[in-house]
N, C-alpha and C positions, 0 to 999 in steps of 0.2 A: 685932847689926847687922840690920837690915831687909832682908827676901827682896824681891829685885827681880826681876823678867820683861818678856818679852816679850810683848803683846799686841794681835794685827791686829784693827783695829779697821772698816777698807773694804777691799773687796776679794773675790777668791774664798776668801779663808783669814781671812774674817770671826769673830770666837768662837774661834779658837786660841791657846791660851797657853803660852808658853814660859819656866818659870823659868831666869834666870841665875845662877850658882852661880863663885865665887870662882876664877879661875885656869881659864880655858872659853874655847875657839875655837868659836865658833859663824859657821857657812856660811850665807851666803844666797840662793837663788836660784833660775831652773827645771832644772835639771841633778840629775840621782840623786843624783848622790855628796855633797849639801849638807845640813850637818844642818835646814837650814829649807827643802822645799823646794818651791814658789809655782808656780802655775800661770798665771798672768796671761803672755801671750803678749808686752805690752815691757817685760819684766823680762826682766834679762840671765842666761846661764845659769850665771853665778856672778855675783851685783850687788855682792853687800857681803861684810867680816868683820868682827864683831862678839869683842871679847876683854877679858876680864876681869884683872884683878889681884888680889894678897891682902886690900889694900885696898879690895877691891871698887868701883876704880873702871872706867869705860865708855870702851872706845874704840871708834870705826868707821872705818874703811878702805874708799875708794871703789873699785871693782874694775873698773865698767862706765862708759861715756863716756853710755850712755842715762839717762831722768832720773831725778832724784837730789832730793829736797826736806825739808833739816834743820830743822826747826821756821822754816819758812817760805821759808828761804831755798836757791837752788840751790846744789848740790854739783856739783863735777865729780872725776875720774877721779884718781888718784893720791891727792887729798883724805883725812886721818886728822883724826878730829872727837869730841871729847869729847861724850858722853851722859849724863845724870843722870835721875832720876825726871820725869817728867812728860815728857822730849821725845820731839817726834813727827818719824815719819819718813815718807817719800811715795815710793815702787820705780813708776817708770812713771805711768798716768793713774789708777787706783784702787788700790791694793794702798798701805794708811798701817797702822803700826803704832807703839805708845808705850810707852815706859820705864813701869811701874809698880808698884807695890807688889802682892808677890803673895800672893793671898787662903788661900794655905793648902792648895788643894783641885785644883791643875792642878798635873799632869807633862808630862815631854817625852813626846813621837810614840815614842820609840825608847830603850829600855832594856836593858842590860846585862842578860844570864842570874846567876845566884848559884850559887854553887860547888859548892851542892847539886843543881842540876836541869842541872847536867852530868855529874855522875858517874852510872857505870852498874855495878848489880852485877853480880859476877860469882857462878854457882851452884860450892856444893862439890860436890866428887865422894862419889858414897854409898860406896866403894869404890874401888882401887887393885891394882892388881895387879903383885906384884913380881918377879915371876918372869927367872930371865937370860935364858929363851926367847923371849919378846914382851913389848915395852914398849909400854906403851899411851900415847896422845897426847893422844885423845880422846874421850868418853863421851857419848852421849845421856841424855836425863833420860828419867826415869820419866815413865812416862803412866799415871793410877788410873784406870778405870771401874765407877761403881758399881750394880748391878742394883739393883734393889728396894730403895736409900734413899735418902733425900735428902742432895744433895750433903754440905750440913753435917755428916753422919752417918760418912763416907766415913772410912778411914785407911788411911795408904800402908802399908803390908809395910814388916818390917825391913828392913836392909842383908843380904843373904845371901853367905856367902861363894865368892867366887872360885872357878869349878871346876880341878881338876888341869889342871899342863900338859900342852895336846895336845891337849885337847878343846876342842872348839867348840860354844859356845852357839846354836843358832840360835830358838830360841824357850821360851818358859817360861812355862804357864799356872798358877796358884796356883786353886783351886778347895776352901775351906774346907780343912782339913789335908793337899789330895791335890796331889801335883806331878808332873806331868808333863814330863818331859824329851826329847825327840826327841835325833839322832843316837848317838852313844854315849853311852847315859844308861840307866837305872833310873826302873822308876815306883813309886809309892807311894802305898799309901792310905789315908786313915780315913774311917769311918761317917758323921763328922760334916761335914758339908756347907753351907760358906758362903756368904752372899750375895755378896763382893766378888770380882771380876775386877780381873785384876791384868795391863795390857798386853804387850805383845812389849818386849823388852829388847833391843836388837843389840848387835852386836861391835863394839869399835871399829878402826878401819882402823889400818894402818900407817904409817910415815912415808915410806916408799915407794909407797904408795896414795895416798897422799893428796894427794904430789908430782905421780904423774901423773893425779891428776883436776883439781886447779891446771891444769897444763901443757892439756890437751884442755879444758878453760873457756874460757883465753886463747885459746886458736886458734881456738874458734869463733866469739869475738870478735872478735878480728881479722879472721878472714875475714869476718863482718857488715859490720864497718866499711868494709872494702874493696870488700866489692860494693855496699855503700852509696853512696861514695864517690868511687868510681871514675867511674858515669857523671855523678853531677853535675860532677865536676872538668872533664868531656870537652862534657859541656852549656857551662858556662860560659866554659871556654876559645875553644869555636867562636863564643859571644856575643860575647867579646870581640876576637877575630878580624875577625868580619862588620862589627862596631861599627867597628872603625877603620877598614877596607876601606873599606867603604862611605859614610861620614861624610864629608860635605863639607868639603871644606879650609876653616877659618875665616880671616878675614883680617887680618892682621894690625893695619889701618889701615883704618874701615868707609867704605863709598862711597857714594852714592845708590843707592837699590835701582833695578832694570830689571827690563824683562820676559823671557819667554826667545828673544825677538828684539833684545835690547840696547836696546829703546826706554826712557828713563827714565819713572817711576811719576811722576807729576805731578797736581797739584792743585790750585786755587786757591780760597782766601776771601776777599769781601770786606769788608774792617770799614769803608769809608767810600766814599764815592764817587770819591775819586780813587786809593785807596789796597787793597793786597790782599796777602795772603802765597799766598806755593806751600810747599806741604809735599811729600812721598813719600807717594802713596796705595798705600799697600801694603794685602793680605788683616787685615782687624781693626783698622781705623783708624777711629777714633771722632771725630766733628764737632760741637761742641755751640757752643751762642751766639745772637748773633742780630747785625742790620747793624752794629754798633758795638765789639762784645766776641765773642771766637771760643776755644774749649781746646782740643787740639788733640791724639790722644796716638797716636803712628804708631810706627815704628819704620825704623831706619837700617840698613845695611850689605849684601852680597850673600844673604847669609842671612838679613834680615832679625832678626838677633839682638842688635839693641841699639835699648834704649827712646829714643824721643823724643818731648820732652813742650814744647811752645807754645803760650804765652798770651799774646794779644792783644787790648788794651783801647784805646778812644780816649772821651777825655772835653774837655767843654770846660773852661778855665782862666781866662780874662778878665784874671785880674790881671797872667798874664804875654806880656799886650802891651805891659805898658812894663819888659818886660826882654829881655836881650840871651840870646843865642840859650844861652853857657853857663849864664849864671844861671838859666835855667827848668831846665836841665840839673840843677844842684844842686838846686833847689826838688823839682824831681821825685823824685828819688835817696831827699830828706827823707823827702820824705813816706812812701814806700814804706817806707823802713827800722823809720817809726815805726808803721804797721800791720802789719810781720811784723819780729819782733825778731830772728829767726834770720838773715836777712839780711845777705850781707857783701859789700860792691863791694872792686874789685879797683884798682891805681892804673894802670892800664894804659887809661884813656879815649884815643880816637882819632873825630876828626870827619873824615868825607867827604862826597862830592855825588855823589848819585843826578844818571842822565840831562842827562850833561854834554855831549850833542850837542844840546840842545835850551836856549837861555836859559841861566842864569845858575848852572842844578841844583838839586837839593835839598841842605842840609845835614840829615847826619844823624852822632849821636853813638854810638860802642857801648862799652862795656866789660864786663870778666869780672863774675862773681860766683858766691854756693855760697852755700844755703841750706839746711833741714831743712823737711821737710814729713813730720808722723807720724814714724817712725820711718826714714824713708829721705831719703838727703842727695842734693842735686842739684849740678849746675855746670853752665855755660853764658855765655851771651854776653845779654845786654839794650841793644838796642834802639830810641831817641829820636826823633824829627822832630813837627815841629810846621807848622801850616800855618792864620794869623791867630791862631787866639786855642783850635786845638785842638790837645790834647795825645796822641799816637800814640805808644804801648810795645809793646815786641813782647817777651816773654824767650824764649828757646830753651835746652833744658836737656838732660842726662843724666844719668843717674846717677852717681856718682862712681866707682864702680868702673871703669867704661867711660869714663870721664874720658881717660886715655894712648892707647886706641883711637879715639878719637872728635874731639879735637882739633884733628886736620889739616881734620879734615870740616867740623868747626865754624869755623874762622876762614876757610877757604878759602868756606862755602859761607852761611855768616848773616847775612850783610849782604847776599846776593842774594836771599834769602828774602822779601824787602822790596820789592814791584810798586807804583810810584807812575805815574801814567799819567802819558804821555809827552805827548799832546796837553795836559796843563793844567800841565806845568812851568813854561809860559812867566810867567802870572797865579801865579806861587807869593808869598807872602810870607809875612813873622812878625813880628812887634814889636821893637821896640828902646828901652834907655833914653834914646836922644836921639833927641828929637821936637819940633815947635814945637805947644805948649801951649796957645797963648792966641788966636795967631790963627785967625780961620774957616779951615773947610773950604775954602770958594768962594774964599778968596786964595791959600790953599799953591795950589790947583789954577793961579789965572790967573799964580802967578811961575813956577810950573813948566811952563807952555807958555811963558811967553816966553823961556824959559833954554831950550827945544826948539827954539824958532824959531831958535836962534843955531846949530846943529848943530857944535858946538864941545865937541869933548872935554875940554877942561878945565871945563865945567859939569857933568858929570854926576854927582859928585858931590852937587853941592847938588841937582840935578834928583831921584836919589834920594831924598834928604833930607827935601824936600817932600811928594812924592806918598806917603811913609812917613807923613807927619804929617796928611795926609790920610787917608790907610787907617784910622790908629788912634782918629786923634776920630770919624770914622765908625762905626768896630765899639763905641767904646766911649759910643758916644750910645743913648737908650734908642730913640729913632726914627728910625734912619740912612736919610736919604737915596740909593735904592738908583741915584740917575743920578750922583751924584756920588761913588760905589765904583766903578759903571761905567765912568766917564770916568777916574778915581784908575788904573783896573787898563787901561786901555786906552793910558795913557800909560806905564806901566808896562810894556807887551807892546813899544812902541814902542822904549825906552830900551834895553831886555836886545838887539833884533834891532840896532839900533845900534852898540850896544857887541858885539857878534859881529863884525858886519862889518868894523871896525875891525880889532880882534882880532885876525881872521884875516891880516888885512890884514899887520900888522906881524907876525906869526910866522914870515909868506914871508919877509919882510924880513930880519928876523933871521936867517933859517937860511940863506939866500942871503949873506947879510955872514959868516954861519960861514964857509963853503964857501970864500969870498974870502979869510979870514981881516981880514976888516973891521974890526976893535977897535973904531974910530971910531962906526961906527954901532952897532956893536950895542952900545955901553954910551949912543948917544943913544935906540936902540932903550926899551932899557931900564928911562931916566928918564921916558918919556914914557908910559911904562907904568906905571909909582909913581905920578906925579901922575894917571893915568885911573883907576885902579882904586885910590884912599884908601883910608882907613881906613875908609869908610863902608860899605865892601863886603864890609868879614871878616866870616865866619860869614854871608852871605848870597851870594859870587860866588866861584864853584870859580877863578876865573882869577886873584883876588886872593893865593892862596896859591900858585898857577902862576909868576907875578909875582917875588913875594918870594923863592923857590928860586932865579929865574931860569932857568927850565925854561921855554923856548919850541921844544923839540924836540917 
């Protein structure tokens, strides 16, 4: 059967090879405890497991949700994937390695000891002493020192026998045939006189000795450990004392940061001339862009301890002046999803009107979404309005972890984030798919003052209508007429103050027929409000959808 391996071939563990061997758990990852283990910072710290059979076939188990690339394709998390010769794998942005035939000549990183370079000899004893008086335990070895030869030359003294019991050895020098004995001993000697020295021999202790040199080890040990010990425990206790003590209560639910006068940290960019976000300018809040595009990376809460990251782009769009307000909504979403694939909208879209004390307001769309950037996942709220033929995105994001913290913050606070100036609401418009086409400019304008001249609510629909279809053959001429916009957007300012007045008018009306309990009128109320605010006006007049609730409180 063919030796297969493993072998990194990008990465920090470029050149390492790992055979695979039949019936083998092999670990992948940056964590110690893994038999493979990787240094590459988004590799998980257990990514994969790799496992053999008798058969010597390949299987792999995904372990990490970070990425994952099987001979081409992504892997995700739970994933078990057959491996054979040749497949290549991808842990993160560089770290690839592939199934292949191994050359012979590479082992694992980490091998097993062999039975021999664990065992350890034990020395015999030269001698034994059996005496009922003292039983020995213990024996030190001989020490040879040799004067005037060379080591090689050297030879230990016989074993010598044991002295009677009673006596004590305390030292024994050997000096060519002469021996010396101290304590109760006898010396002896001969003429002849050798080179070798023969070291000190001691006694061996008792089993009672020996116990209590055990016992006074450990206690000096122990008491080491404890005056060691002691003050660090007394150190770290009082840390983690002051730590709590002192540690700012975090909040449950993060808020707009203040200063330490309560006044809120406020900020503003503008990305267009009529249009601007407020952020939290807190300490470390970074501003980059320029009039059109703005990133934006602050942070939220009393403590300032959760990321907040805003980006904001306006670009122009042309084609969707002949769509209606949700259609450039979808168009937009498109596009986006198809330049960051990690990207996921939420089904929770909600449209409102900016500055609905002024004209007719702005519609704007937002819904959820959670995307990945690098290795860290966001959530937040995005952001739509359009104004002629420009497209304005705001996203406002956290990180998901701060996600359960942060979302009272976010829905109560991201749609205010959004400053569109109040003096130019009134001239607001945006495109629509019905429009008259074919006729000029100069006639939408002269039937839409004569339908002005009539100052009759039931025209204003088509008065709309008109000056819409003037707007758009305008923007979408290569050389628009800048007195016939002029005059398009000044009937325009007329019609919105119009229908305000109106408006207003009838809201008394009806809430005074409440009061009465008026039925009569206020369901004539009503109808005359359906027919004044058509269908021409959704997704462009906040009162249209006021209207249809039948909310004139």
């Amino acid at each position: 059967m063919t030796q297969l391996r493993i072998s990194f071939t990008e990465g920090d563990n470029k050149g390492e090879n790992y055979p695979l061997l039949p019936e083998q758990v092999v670990s992948v990852g940056r964590s110690h405890s893994n038999t493979i283990r990787l240094a590459a910072p988004d590799v998980s710290g257990k990514h994969l497991i790799i496992r053999t059979d008798k058969g010597g076939n390949i299987n792999m188990e995904i372990l990490s949700s970070r990425t994952t690339v099987v001979n081409g394709k992504n892997a995700k998390i739970g994933d078990i994937l057959r491996l054979a010769a040749g497949s290549t794998v991808q842990l993160g942005n560089n770290t690839v390695f592939v199934i292949d035939e191994d050359g012979g000549d590479d082992v694992m990183k980490t091998q097993i000891p062999s039975d021999d370079d664990q065992k350890t000899a034990l020395p015999t004893p030269g001698w034994n002493n059996d005496s009922d008086t003292e039983k020995t335990t213990m024996r030190s070895m001989d020490t040879a020192t040799v004067v005037g030869k060379a080591p090689s030359a050297a030879k230990a003294p016989a074993p010598k026998a044991p002295p009677a019991a009673g006596n004590t050895i305390v030292g024994q020098t050997m000096v060519g045939s002469t021996i010396i004995q101290s304590g109760n001993s006898t010396v002896a000697s001969d003429s002849a006189v050798s080179e070798e020295t023969v070291a000190f021999q001691t006694r061996v202790a008792s089993d009672d000795e020996m116990d209590k040199i055990k016992q006074s080890i450990k206690f000096k040990q122990r008491k080491k450990i404890v005056l060691i010990a002691l003050p660090l425990f007394l150190f770290f206790a009082i840390a983690v004392f002051l730590y709590f003590y002192l540690k700012p209560t975090a909040e449950e639910f993060v808020t707009w940061p203040a200063d330490s006068n309560g006044e809120f940290l406020n900020e503003y960019k503008q990305i267009a001339p009529y249009l601007a976000i407020v952020y939290p300018n807190v300490p470390g809040c970074t501003v980059a862009g320029n009039d059109s595009n703005a990133e934006i990376n602050t942070r939220i809460g009393k403590l300032h301890d959760v990321r907040l990251h805003i980006i904001a782009k306006s670009v122009k769009d042309p084609a969707t002046l002949e769509m209606d307000h949700q259609a450039a909504f979808e168009k937009w979403m498109n596009d986006l999803q198809e330049q960051e694939v990690t990207l996921t909208f939420g089904g929770d879209r909600t449209t409102l009107f900016l500055n609905t004390t002024k004209g007719a307001g702005v519609p704007m769309t937002y819904i959820t979404y959670t995307r990945r950037v690098e290795n860290d996942d966001f959530w937040g709220y995005a952001l739509f309005l359009r104004n002629q033929d420009n497209i304005h995105s705001v996203m406002i994001e956290v990180e998901t972890g701060d996600q359960w913290r942060s979302e009272p913050f976010m829905r109560a606070q991201a749609t205010g984030m959004v400053i569109y100036a109040f003096q130019r609401t009134e001239e607001h418009w945006e495109g629509t798919s019905s429009y008259r086409r074919e006729t000029p400019v100069a006639e939408d304008l002269r039937e839409a003052a004569s339908f002005m001249d009539r100052e009759a609510p039931v025209y204003w629909g088509r008065i709309h209508y008109l000056i819409l279809s003037a707007l758009i053959k305008s923007a979408k001429s290569e050389n628009p007429d800048e007195g016939q916009m002029g005059d398009a957007v000044n009937m325009l300012i007329r019609l919105r103050r119009a229908q305000t007045t109106w408006y207003n008018t009838q809201r008394l009306a009806w809430q005074y027929a409440f009061q009465n309990e008026d039925r009569e009128t206020m369901n004539s109320i009503q109808a005359m409000g359906e027919s004044v605010f058509s269908s021409e006006f959704q997704y462009s007049d906040f009162r249209y959808d006021l209207i249809k609730r039948k909310d004139w409180k």
